[in-house]
C-alpha positions, -999 to +999 in steps of 0.1 A: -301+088-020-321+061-006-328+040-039-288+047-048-280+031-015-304+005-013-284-009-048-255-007-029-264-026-006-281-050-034-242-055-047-220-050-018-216-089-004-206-094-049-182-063-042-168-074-011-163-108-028-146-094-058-118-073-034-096-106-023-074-081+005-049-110-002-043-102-041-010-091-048-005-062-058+037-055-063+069-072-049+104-064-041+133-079-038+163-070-032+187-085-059+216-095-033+210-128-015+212-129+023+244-148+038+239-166+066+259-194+069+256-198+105+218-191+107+220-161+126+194-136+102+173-171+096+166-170+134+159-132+134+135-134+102+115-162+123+110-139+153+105-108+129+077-126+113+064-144+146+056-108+166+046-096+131+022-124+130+009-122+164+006-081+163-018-083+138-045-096+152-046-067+173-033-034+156-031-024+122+006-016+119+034-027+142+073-022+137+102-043+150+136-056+157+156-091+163+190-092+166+216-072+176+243-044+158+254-062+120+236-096+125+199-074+136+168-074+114+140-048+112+103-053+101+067-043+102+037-049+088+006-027+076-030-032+073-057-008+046-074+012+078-107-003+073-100-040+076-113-057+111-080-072+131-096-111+116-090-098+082-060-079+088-043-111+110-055-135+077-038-107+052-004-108+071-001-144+079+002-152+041+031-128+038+056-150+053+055-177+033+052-155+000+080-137+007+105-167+005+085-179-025+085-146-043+122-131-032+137-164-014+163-151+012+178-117+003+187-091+022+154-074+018+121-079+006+088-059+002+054-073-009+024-054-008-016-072-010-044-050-018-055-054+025-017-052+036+018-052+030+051-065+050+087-059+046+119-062+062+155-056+060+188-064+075+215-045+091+234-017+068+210-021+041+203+010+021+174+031+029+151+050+001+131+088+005+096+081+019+088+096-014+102+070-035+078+058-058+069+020-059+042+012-081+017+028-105-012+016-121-035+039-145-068+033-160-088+043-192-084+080-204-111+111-205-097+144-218-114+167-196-109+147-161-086+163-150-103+193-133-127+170-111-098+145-102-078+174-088-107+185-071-114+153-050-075+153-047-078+187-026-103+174-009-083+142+002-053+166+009-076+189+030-088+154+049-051+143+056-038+179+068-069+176+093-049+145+108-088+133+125-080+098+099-052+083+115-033+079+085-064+064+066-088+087+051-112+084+022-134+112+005-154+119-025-158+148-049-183+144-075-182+108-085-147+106-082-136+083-046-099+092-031-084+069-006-050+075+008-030+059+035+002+067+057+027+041+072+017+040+104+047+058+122+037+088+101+033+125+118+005+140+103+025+162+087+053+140+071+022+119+060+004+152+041+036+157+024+037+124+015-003+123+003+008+155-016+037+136-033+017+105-040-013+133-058+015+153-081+032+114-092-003+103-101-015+138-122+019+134-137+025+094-144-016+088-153-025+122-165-065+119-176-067+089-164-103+081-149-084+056-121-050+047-110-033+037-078+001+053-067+023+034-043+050+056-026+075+041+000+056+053+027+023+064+017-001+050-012-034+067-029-062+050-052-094+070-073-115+058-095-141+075-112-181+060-107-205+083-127-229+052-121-226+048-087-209+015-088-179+003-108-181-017-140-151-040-142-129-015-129-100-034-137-098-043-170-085-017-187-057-007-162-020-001-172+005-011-145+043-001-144+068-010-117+102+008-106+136-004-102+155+017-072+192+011-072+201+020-036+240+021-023+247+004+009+253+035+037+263+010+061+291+019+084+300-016+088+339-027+071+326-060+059+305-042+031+322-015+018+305+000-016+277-028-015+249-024-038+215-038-041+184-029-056+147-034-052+135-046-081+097-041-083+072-063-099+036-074-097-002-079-106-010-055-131-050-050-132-052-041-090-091-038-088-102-002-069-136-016-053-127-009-022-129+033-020-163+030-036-171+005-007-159+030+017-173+054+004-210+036+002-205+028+039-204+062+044-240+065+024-257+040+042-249+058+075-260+094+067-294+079+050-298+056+083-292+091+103 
């Protein structure tokens, strides 16, 4: 264990290098633009993404409103669990700004980095099942995988239905490194179901696939498959697919009867998985300092 860590540690500042938290990894937009003639949800976005902002350089996830009944809007912000509040502040402070350059003002948006993701939403505007998939991305095939995916699957689900994570939890079963993340408002046992949802999309949508990340609405998992020890360009052989959820309007409000929007999901194909295997090195290097 000693030599495998010590080339860990050899690599790790290369590895760390090579996982930008600030790559994108999807967007989404909704396809109706935001009217605001008067300026009202313009002044509510700013606040939204002000206490955003400032919230991040203390917590990981934070949730709020501006605004009030029809002219309110709702936000929040999420950081991966294992990034330090100076990296988790730098990952949210870029979302702003690409938001309006990847959606420009609609009446929701969504975009999701590999460290963090923000989104927000005005009054009346649709919601989707926590279940809802997002985005998928699937890596190189091995017939015969399956079996020790699943396994490091249970593991992660046995992990999450612990609730000792916090929402974040990562684990490894024979070569294979699981990482899985709840929204932060997440019970521990909406956010198992969840983890369980995220596991049957991704044996479904990358069968034998040796790595693949599955992005649910409210939950996301990643695994990847090192035999070696360390990954090899993980990313280069990765499929990516995004979704398109059509969502009715169930707002009570009279000034949008029937409305309909729709997320429609797009990103960076080729998401790199570097950081479970970091996680789960870090890990390592404790035990064999122990």
């Amino acid at each position: 264990m000693k030599s495998f860590t010590l080339f860990l540690f050899i690599f790790l500042p290369l590895l760390i290098s090579a996982a930008d938290n600030n790559n994108l990894v999807y967007k989404g937009c909704a396809k109706q633009a935001l009217s605001d003639p008067n300026g009202v949800y313009s002044s509510s976005l700013s606040v939204i993404f002000g206490t955003l902002i400032q919230q991040s350089s203390k917590s990981k996830f934070f949730k709020t409103t501006s605004g009030t009944g029809q002219s309110s809007v709702s936000g929040l912000f999420q950081c991966r669990g294992d990034l330090s509040n100076v990296d988790c502040y730098s990952c949210v402070s870029r979302l702003p700004i690409l938001m309006d350059k990847l959606c420009g003002k609609t009446v929701a948006a969504r975009v999701q980095l590999l460290g963090c993701y923000m989104l927000y939403e005005v009054y009346g505007f649709a919601q989707i099942s926590g279940m809802e998939l997002l985005y998928k991305t699937c890596g190189k095939t091995n017939a015969g995988f399956q079996e020790r995916r699943d396994s490091a699957f249970s593991s992660l689900e046995s992990v999450v239905g612990s609730g000792n994570g916090g929402g974040f939890y990562t684990t490894s079963y024979e070569s294979v490194y699981v990482l899985g993340q709840c929204q932060g408002d997440l019970g521990t046992s909406d956010c198992g179901n969840c983890v369980k949802s995220a596991v049957q999309r991704a044996q479904v949508e990358c069968g034998s696939s040796v790595s693949g990340q599955i992005y649910l609405h409210r939950c996301f998992i990643s695994y990847n498959y090192y035999p070696n020890g360390t990954p090899n360009n993980p990313s280069s052989s990765s499929s990516s697919t995004t979704y398109s959820s059509p969502l009715s309007s169930s707002s009570t409000s009279g000034s949008n009867p029937g409305r309909t929007v729709a997320i429609i999901l797009g990103g960076a194909a080729g998401v790199g998985f570097i950081i479970v295997i970091l996680l789960i090195a870090r890990k390592a290097m404790k035990k064999d300092d122990d």
